[in-house]
N, CA, C and O atoms as a CHARMM CRD file, in Angstrom:
* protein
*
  304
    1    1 UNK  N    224.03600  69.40300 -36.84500 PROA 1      0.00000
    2    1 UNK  CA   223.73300  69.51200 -38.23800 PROA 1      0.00000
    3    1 UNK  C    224.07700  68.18400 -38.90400 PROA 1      0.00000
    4    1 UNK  O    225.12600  67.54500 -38.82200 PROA 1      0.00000
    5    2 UNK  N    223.02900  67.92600 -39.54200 PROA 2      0.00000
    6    2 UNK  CA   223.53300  66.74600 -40.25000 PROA 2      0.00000
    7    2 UNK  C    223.06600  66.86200 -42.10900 PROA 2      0.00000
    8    2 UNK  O    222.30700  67.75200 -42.49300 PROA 2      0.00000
    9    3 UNK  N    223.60500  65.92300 -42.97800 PROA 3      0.00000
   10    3 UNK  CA   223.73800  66.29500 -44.42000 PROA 3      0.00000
   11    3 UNK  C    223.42800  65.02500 -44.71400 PROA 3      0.00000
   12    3 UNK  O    224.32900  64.18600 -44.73100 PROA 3      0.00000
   13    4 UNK  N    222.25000  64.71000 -44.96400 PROA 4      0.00000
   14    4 UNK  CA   222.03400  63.21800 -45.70700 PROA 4      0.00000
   15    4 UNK  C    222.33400  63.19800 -47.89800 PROA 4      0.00000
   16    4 UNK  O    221.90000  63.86400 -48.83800 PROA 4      0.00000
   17    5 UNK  N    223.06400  62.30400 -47.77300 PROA 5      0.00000
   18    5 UNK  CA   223.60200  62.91100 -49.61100 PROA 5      0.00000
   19    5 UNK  C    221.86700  63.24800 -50.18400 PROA 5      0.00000
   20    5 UNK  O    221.82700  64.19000 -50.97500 PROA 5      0.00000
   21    6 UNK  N    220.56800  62.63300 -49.89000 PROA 6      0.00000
   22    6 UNK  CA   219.43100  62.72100 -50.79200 PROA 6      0.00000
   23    6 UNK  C    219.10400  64.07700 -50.70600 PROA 6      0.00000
   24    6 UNK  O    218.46800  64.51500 -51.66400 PROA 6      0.00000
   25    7 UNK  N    219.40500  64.93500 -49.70600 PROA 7      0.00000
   26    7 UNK  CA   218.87700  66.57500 -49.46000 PROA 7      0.00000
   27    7 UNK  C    220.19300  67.47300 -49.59300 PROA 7      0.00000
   28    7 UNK  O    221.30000  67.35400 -49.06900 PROA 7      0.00000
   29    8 UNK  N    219.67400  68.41600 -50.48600 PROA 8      0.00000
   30    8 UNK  CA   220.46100  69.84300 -50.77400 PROA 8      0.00000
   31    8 UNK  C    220.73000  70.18300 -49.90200 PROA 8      0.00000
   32    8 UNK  O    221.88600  70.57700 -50.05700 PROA 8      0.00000
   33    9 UNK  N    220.28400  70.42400 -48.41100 PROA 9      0.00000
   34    9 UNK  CA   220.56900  71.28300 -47.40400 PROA 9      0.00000
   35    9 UNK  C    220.59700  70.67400 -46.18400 PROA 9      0.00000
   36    9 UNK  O    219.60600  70.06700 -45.77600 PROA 9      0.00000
   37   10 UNK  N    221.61600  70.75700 -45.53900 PROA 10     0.00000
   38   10 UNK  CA   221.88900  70.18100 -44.07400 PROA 10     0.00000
   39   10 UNK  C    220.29100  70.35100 -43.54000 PROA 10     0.00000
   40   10 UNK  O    219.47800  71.20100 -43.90300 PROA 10     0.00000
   41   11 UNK  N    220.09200  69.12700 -42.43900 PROA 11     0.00000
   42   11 UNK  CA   219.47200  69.61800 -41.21300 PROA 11     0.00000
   43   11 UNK  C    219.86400  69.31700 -40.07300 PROA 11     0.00000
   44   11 UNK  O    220.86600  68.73700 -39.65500 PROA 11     0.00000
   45   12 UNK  N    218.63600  69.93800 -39.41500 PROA 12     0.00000
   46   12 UNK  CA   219.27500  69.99800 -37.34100 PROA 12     0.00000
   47   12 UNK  C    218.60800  68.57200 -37.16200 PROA 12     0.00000
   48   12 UNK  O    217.53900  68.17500 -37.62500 PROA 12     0.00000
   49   13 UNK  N    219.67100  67.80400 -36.24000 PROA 13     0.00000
   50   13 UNK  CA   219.55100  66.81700 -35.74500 PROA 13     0.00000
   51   13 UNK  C    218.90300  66.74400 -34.10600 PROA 13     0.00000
   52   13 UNK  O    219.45600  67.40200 -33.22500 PROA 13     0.00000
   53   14 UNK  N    217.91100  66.04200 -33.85400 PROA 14     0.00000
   54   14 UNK  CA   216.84500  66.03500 -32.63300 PROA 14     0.00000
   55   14 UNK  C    216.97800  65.28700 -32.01100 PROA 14     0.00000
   56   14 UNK  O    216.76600  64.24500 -32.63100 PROA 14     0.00000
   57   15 UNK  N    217.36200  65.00400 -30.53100 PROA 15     0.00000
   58   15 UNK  CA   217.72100  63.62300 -30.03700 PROA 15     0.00000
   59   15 UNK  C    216.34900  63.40300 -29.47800 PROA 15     0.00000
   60   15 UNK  O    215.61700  64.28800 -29.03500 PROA 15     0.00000
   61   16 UNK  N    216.08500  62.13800 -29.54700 PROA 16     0.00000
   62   16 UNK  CA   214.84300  61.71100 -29.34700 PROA 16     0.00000
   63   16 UNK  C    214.15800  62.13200 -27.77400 PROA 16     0.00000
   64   16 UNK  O    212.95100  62.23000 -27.55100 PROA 16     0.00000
   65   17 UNK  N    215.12200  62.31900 -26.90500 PROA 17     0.00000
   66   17 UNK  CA   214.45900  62.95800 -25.40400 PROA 17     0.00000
   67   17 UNK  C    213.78400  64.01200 -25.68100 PROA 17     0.00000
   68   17 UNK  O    212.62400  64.14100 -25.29200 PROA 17     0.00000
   69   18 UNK  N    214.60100  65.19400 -26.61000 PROA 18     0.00000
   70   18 UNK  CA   213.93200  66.46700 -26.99100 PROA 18     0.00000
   71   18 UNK  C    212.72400  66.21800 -27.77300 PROA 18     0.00000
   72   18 UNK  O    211.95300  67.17400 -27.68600 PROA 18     0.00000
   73   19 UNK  N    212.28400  65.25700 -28.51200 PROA 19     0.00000
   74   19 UNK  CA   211.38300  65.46800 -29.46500 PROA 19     0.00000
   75   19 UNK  C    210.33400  64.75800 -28.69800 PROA 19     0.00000
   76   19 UNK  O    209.26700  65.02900 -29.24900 PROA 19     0.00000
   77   20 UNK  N    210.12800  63.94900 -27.65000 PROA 20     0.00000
   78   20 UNK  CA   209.36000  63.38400 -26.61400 PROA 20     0.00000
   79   20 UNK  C    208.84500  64.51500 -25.55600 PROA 20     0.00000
   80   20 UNK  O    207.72600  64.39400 -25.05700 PROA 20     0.00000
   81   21 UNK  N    209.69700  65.62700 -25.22500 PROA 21     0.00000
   82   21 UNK  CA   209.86200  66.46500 -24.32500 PROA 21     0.00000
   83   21 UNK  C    208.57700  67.25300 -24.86400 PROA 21     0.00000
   84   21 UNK  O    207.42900  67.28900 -24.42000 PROA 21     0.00000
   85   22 UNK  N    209.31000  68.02900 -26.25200 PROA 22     0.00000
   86   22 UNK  CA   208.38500  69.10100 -26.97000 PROA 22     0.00000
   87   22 UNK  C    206.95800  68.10800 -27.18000 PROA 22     0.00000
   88   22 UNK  O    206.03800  68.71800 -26.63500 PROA 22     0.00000
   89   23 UNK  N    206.49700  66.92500 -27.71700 PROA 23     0.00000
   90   23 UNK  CA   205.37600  66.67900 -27.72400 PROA 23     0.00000
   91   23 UNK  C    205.07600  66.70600 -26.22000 PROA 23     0.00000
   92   23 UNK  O    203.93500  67.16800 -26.21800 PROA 23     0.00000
   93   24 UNK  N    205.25900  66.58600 -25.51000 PROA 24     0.00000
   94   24 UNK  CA   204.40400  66.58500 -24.12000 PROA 24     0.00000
   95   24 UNK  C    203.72200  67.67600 -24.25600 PROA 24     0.00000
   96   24 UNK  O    202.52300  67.93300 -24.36500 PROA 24     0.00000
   97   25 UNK  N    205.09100  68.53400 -24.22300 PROA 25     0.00000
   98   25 UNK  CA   204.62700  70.26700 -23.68300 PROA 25     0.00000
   99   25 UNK  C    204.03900  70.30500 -24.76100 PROA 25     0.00000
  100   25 UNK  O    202.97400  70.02200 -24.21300 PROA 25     0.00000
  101   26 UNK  N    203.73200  70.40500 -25.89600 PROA 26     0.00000
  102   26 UNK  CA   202.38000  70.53200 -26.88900 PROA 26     0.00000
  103   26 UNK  C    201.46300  70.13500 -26.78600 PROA 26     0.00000
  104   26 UNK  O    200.51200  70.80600 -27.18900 PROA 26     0.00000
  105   27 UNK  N    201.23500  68.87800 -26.21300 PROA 27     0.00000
  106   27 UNK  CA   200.43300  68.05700 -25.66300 PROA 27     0.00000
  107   27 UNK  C    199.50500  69.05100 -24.51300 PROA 27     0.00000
  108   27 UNK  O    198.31700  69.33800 -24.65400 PROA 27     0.00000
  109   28 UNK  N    200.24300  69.40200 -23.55700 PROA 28     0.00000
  110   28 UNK  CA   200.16900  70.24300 -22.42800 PROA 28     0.00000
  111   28 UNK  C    199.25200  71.20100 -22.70800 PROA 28     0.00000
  112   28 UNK  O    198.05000  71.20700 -22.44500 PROA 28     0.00000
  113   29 UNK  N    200.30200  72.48200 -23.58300 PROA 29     0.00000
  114   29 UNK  CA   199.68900  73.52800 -23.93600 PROA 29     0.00000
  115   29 UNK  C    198.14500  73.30800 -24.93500 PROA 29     0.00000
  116   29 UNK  O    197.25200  74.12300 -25.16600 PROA 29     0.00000
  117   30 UNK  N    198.27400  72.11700 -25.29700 PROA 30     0.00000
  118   30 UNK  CA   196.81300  72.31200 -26.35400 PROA 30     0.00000
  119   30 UNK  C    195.81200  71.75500 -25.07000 PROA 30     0.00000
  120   30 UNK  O    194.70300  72.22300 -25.32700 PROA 30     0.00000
  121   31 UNK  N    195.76200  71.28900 -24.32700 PROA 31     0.00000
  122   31 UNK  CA   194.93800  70.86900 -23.51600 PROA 31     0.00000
  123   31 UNK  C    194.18100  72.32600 -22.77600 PROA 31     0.00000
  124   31 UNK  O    193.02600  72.64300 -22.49500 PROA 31     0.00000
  125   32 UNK  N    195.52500  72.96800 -22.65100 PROA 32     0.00000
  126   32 UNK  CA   194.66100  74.28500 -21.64800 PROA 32     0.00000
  127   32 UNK  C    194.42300  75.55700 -22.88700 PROA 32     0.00000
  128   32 UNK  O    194.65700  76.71300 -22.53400 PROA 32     0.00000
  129   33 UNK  N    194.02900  75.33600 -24.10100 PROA 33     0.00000
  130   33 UNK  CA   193.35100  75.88500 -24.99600 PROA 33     0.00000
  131   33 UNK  C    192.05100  76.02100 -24.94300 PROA 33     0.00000
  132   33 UNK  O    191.70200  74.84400 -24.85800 PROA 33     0.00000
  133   34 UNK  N    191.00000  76.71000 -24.93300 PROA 34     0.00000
  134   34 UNK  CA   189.53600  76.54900 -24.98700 PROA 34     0.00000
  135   34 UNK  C    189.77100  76.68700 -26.82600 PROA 34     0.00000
  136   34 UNK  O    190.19700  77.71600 -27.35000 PROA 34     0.00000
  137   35 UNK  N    189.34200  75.26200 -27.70300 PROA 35     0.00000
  138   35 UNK  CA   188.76000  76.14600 -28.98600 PROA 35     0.00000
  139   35 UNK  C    188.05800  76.71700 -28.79800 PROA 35     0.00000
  140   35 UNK  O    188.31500  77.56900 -29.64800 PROA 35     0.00000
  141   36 UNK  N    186.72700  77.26700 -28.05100 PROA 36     0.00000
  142   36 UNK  CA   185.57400  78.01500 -28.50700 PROA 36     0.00000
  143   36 UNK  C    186.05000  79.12800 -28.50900 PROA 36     0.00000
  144   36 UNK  O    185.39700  79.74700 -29.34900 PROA 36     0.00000
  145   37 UNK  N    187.22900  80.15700 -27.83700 PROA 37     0.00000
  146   37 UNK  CA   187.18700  80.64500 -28.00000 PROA 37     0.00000
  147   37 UNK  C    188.74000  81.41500 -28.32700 PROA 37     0.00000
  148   37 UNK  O    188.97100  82.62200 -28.26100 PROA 37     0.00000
  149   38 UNK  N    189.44300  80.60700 -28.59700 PROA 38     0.00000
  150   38 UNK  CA   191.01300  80.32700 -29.43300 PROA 38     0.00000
  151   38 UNK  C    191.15800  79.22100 -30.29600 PROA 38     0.00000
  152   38 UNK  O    192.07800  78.42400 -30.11100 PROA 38     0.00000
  153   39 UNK  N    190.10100  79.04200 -31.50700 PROA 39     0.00000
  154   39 UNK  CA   190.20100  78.42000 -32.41600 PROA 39     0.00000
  155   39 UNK  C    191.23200  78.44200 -33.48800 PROA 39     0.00000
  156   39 UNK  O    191.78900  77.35000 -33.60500 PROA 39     0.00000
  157   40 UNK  N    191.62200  79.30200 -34.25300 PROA 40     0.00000
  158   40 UNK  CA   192.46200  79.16300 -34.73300 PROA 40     0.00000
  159   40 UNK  C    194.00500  78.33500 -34.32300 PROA 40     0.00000
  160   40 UNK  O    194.61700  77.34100 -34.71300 PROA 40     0.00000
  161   41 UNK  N    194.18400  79.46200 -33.26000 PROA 41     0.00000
  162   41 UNK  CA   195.42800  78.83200 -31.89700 PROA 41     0.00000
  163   41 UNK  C    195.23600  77.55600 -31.99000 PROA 41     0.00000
  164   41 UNK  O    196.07600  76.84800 -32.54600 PROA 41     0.00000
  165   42 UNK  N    193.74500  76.89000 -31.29500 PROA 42     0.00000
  166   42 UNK  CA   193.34700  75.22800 -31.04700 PROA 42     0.00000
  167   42 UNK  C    194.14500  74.47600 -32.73600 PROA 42     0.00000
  168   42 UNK  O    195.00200  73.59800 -32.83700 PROA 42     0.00000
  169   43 UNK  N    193.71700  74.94200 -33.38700 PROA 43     0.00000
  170   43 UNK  CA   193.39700  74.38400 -34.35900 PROA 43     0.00000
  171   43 UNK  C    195.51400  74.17400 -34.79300 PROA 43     0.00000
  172   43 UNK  O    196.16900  73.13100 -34.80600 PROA 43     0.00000
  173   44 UNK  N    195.88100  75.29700 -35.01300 PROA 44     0.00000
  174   44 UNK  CA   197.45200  75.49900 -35.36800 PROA 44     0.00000
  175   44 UNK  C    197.92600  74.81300 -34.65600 PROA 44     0.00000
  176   44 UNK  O    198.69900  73.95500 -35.08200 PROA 44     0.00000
  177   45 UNK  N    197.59000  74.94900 -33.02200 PROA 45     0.00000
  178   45 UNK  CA   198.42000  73.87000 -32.23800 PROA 45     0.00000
  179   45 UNK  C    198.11200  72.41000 -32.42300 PROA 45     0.00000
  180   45 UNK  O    198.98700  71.61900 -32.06800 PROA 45     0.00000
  181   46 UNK  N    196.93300  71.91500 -32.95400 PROA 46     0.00000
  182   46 UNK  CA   196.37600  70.51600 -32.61000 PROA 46     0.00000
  183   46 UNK  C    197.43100  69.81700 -33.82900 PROA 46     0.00000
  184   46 UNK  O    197.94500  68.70600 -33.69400 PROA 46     0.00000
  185   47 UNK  N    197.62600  70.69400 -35.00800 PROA 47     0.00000
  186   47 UNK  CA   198.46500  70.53300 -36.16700 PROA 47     0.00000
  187   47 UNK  C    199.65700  70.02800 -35.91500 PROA 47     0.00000
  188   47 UNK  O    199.90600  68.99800 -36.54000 PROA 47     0.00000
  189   48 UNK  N    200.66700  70.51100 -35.03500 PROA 48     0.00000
  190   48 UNK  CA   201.27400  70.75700 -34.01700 PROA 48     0.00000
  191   48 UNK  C    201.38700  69.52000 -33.75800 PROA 48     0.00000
  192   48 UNK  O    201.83200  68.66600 -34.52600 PROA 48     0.00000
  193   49 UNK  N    201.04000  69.38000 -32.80000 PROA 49     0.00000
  194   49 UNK  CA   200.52500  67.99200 -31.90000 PROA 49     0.00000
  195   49 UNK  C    200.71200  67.11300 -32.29800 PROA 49     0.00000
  196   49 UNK  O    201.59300  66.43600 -31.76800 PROA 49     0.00000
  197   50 UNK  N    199.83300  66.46700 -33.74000 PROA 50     0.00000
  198   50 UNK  CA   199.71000  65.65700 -34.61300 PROA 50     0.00000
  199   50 UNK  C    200.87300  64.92600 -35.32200 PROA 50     0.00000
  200   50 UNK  O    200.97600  63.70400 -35.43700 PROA 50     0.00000
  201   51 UNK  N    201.90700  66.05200 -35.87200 PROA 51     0.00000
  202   51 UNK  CA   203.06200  66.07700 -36.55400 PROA 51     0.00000
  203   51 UNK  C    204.01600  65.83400 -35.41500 PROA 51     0.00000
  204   51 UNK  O    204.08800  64.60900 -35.51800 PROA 51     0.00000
  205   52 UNK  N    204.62500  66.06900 -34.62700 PROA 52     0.00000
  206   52 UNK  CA   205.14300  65.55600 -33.87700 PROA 52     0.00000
  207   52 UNK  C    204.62000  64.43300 -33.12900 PROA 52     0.00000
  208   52 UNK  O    205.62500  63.72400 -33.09200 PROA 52     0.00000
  209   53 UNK  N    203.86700  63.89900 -32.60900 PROA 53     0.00000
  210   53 UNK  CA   203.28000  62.63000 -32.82000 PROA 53     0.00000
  211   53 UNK  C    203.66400  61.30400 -33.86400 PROA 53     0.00000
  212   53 UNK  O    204.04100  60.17800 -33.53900 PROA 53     0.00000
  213   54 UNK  N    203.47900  61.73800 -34.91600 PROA 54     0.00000
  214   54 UNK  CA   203.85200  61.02100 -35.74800 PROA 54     0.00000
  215   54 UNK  C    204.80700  60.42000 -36.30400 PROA 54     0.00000
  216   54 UNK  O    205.03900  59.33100 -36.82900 PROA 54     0.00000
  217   55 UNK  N    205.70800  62.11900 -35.89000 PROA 55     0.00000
  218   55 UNK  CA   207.01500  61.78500 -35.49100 PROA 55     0.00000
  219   55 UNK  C    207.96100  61.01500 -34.60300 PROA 55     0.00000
  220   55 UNK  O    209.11000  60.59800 -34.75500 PROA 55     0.00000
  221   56 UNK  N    207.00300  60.96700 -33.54000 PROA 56     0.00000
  222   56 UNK  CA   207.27800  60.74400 -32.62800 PROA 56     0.00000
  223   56 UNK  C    207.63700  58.80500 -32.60800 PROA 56     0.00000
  224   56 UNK  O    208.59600  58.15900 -32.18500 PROA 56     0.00000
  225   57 UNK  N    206.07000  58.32400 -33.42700 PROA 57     0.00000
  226   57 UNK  CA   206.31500  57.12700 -33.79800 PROA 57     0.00000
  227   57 UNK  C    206.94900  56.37600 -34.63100 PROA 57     0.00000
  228   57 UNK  O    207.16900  55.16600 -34.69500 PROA 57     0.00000
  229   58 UNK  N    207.15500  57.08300 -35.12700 PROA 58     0.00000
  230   58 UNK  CA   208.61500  56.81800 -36.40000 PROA 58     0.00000
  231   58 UNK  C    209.54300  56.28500 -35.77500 PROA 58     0.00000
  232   58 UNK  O    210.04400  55.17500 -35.95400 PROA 58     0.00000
  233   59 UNK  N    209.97800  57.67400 -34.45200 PROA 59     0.00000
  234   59 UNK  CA   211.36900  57.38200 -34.03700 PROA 59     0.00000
  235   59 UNK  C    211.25000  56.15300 -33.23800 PROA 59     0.00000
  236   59 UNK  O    212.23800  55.42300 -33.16200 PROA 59     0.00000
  237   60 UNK  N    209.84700  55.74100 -32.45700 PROA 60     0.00000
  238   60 UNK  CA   210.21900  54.64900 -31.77500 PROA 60     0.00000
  239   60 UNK  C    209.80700  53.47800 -32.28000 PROA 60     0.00000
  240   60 UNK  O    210.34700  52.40400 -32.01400 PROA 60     0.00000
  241   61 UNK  N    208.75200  53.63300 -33.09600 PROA 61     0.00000
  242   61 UNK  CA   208.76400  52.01900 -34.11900 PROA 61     0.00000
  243   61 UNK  C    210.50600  51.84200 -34.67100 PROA 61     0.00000
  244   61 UNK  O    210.84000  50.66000 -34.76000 PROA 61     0.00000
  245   62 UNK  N    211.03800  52.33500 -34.84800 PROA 62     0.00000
  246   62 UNK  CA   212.83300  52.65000 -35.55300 PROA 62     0.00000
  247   62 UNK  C    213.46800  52.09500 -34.52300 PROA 62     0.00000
  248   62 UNK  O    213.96900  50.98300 -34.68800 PROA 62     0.00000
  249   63 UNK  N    213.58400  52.82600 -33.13100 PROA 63     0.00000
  250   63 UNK  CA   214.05700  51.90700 -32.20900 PROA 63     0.00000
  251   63 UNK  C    213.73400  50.37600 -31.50100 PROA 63     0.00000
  252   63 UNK  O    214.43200  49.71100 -30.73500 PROA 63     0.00000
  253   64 UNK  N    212.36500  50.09900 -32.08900 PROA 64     0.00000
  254   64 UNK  CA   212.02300  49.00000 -31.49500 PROA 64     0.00000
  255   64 UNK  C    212.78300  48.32000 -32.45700 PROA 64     0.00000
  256   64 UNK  O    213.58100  47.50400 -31.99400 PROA 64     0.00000
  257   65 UNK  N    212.73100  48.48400 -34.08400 PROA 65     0.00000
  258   65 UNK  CA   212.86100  47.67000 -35.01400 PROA 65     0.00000
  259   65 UNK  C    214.70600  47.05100 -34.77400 PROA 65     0.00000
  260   65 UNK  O    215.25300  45.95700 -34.92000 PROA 65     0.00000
  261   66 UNK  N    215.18100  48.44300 -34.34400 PROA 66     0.00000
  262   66 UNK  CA   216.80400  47.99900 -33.90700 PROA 66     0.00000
  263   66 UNK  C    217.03100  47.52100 -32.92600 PROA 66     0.00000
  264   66 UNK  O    218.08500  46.88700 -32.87400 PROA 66     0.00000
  265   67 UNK  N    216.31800  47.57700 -31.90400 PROA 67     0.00000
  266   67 UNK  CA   216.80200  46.40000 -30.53600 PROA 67     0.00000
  267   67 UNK  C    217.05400  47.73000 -29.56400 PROA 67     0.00000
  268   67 UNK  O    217.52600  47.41100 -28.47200 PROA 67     0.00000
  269   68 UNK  N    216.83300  49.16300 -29.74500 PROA 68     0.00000
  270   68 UNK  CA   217.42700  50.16500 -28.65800 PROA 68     0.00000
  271   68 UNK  C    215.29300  50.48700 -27.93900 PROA 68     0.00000
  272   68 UNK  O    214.14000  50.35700 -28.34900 PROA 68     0.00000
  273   69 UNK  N    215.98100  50.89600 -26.82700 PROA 69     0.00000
  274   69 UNK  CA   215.13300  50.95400 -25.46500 PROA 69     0.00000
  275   69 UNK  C    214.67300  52.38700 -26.09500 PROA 69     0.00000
  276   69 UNK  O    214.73700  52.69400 -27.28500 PROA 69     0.00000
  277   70 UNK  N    214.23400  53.12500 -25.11200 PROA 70     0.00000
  278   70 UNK  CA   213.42900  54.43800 -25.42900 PROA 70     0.00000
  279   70 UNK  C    214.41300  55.69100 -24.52200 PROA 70     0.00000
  280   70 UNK  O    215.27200  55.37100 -23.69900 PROA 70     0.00000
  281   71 UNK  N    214.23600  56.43500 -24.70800 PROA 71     0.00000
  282   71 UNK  CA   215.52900  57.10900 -23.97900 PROA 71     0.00000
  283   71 UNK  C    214.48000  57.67800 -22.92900 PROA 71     0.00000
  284   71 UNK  O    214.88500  58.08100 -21.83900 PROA 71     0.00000
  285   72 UNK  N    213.47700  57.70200 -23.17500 PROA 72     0.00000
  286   72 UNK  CA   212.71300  57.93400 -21.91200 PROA 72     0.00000
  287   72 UNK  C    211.37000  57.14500 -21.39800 PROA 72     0.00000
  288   72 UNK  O    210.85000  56.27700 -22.10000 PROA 72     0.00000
  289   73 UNK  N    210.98900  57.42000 -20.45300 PROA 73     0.00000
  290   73 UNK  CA   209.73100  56.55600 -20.08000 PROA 73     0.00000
  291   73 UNK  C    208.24100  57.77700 -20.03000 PROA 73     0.00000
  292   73 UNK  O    208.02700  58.87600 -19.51700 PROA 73     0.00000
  293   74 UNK  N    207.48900  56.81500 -20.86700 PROA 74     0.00000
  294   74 UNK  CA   206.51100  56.73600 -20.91400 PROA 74     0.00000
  295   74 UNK  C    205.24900  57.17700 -20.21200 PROA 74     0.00000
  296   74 UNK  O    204.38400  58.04700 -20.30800 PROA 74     0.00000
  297   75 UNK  N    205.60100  56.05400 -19.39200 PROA 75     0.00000
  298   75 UNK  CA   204.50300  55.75500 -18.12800 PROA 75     0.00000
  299   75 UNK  C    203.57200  54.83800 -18.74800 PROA 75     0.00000
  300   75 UNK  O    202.69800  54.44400 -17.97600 PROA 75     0.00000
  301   76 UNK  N    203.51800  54.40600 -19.88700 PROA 76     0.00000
  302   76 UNK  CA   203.10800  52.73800 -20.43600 PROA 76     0.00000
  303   76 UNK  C    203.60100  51.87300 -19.63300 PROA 76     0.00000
  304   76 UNK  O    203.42800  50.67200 -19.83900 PROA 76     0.00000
């Protein structure tokens, strides 16, 4: 848990392996989706996907910008 003074309410803190981990497996699971015929699902998960993604680059444009490595590999 962490409490930044700008937010009313604690949040859960994510170490960056976990948040690399879960995009895979989202990654994963949206792949073996058919939209044609689990669209909605496609669609909620691709959402999904996206947002953690993005997240994802945050955390490591952040680490590049500080001089720290990636806590995991790639395969880049």
């Amino acid at each position: 848990m962490v409490k930044l003074s700008s937010r009313a309410f604690p949040g859960v803190l994510l170490q960056g392996d976990t948040l690399y981990t879960m995009y895979c497996r989202a990654q994963h699971a949206l792949a073996g989706l058919d939209p044609a015929t689990h669209e909605d699902e496609y669609d909620t998960l691709a959402d999904l996907v996206e947002h953690l993604g993005e997240c994802l680059g945050v955390y490591e444009r952040t680490l590049a910008r500080c001089g720290y490595s990636l806590p995991y590999y790639t395969g880049a």
